[in-house]
C-alpha positions in Angstrom: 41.2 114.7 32.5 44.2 116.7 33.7 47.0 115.2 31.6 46.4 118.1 28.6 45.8 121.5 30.8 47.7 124.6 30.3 47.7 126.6 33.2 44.5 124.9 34.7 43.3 125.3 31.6 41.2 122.1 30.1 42.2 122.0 26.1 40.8 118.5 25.5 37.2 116.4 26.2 39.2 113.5 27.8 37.0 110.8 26.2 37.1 112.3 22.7 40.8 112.8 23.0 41.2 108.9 23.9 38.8 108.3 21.2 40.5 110.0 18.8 44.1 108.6 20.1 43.7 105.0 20.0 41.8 105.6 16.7 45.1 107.0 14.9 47.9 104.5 17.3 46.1 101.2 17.3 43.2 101.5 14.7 40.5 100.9 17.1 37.1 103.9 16.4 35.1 104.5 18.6 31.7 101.7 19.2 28.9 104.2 19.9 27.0 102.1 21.6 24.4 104.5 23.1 23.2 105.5 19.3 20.4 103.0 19.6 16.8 103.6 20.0 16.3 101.4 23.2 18.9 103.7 24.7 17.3 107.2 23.2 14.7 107.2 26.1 17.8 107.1 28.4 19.4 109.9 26.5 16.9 112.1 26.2 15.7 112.1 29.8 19.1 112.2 31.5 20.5 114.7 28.5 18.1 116.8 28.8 18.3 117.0 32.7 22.1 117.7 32.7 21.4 120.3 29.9 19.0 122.0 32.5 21.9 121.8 35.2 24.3 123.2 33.3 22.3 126.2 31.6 23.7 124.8 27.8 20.4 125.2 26.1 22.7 127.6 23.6 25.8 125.2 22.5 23.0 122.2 21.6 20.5 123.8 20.0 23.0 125.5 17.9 24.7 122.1 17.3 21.8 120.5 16.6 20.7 123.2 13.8 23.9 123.1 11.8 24.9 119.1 12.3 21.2 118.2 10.8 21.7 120.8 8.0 25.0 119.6 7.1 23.7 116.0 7.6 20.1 116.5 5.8 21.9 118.7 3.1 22.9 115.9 0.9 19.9 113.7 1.2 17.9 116.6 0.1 17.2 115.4 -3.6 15.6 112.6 -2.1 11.5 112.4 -1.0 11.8 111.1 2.0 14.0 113.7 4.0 11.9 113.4 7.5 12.6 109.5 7.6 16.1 110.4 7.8 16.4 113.0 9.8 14.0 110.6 11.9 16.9 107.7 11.5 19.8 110.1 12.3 18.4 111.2 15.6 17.4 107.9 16.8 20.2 105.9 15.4 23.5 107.7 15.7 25.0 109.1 18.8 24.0 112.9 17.5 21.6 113.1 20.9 24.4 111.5 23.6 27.4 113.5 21.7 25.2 116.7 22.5 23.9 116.3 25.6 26.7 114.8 27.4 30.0 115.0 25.6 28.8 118.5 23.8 28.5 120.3 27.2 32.1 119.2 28.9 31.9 122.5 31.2 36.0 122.3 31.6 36.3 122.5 27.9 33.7 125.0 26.5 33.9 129.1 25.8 32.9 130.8 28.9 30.2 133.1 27.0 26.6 132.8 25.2 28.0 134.2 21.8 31.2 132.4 21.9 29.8 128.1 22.9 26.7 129.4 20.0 30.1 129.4 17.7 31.4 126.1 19.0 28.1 124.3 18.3 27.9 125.2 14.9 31.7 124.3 14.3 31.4 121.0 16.1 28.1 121.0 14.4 29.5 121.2 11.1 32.3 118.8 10.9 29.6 116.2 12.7 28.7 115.1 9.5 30.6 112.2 8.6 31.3 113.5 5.2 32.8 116.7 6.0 36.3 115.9 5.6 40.1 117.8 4.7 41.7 115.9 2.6 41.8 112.2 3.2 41.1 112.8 6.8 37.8 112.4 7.2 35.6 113.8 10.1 34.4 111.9 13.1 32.2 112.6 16.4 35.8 112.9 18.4 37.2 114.8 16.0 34.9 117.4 15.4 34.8 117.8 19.0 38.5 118.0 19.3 38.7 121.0 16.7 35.9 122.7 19.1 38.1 122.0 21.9 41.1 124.2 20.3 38.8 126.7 19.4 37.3 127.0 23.1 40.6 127.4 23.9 42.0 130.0 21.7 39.2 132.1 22.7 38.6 131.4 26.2 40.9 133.5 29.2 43.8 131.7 30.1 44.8 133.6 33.6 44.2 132.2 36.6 42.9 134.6 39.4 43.7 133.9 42.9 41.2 135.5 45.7 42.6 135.7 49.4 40.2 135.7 51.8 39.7 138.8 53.8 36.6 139.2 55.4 33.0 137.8 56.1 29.7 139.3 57.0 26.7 138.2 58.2 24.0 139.6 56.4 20.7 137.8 57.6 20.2 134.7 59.0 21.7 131.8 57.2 22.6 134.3 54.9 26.8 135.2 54.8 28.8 137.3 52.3 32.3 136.3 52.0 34.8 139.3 50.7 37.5 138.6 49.0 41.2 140.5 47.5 42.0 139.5 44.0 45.9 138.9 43.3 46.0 141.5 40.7 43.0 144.0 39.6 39.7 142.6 38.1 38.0 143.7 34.9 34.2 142.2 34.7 31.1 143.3 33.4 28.3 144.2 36.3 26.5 141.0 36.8 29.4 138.2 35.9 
């Protein structure tokens, strides 16, 4: 997880960048295994509790809204769109990707507008047809591209605090003070 940092800096989902690597040395993709519906029960219940934890109800939903857009899109000629959409959710690691891989906190945007921005990228090039020339999209891919874009936008300066003082401020209750290295711009409330 620490081989590709800059600065303490994460750039890269570590699985999706192994993924992605021994897909381009050796020819081996990835075997989603969990895109099964005996494991969607699984998925859902433990997604959807680390998606509490982490507070990342933005990045999925907003994923989830442009990759079944850009998914459905094509099929749209066709009656039976809701079967699909049905199949796509319950067959294809769309739900995992989101939940777990989706919401790396190392290697998303640190605000609200910008991880809503890196859901719909990595939402976009989800769809296994989106493609640049012959290179065609996958899962790690997509999420690779949304790693360099979390990190273009995301700070890159480390802060150090030096301890200087506590207080006790009720029972059980202590505030720690502490001296940035260098002055601190943030908005009241961060």
């Amino acid at each position: 997880k620490f081989i590709f940092a800059i600065g303490n800096k994460h750039i890269f989902n570590p699985a999706a960048f192994a993924v992605s690597l021994t897909a381009l040395t050796i020819n081996q993709s990835a075997s989603w295994w969990i895109g099964t519906a005996v494991m969607l029960p699984f998925v859902i219940v433990s997604g959807l509790l680390m998606v509490k934890k982490l507070r990342r109800f933005d990045v999925v939903l907003s994923f989830f809204v442009i990759a079944l857009v850009t998914i459905i899109a094509p099929k749209i000629s066709q009656n039976n769109i809701v079967n699909f959409a049905s199949k796509t959710l319950t067959n294809t690691p769309m739900l995992f990707f989101a939940f777990i891989m989706l919401t790396e906190p190392l290697t998303m945007p640190p605000t609200k507008k910008l991880r809503m921005v890196y859901g719909v990228l990595v939402g976009f090039l989800f769809a296994p047809w989106v493609h640049i020339g012959s290179v065609y999209s996958t899962p790690e891919l997509a999420l690779l591209v949304g790693n360099v874009f979390s990190y273009l936008v995301s700070p890159k300066q480390k802060l150090l605090l030096r301890f200087q003082k506590q207080n006790i401020v009720a029972e059980d209750t202590i505030d720690f003070i502490f001296q940035p290295d260098r002055p601190l711009t943030y908005s009241p409330g961060q």
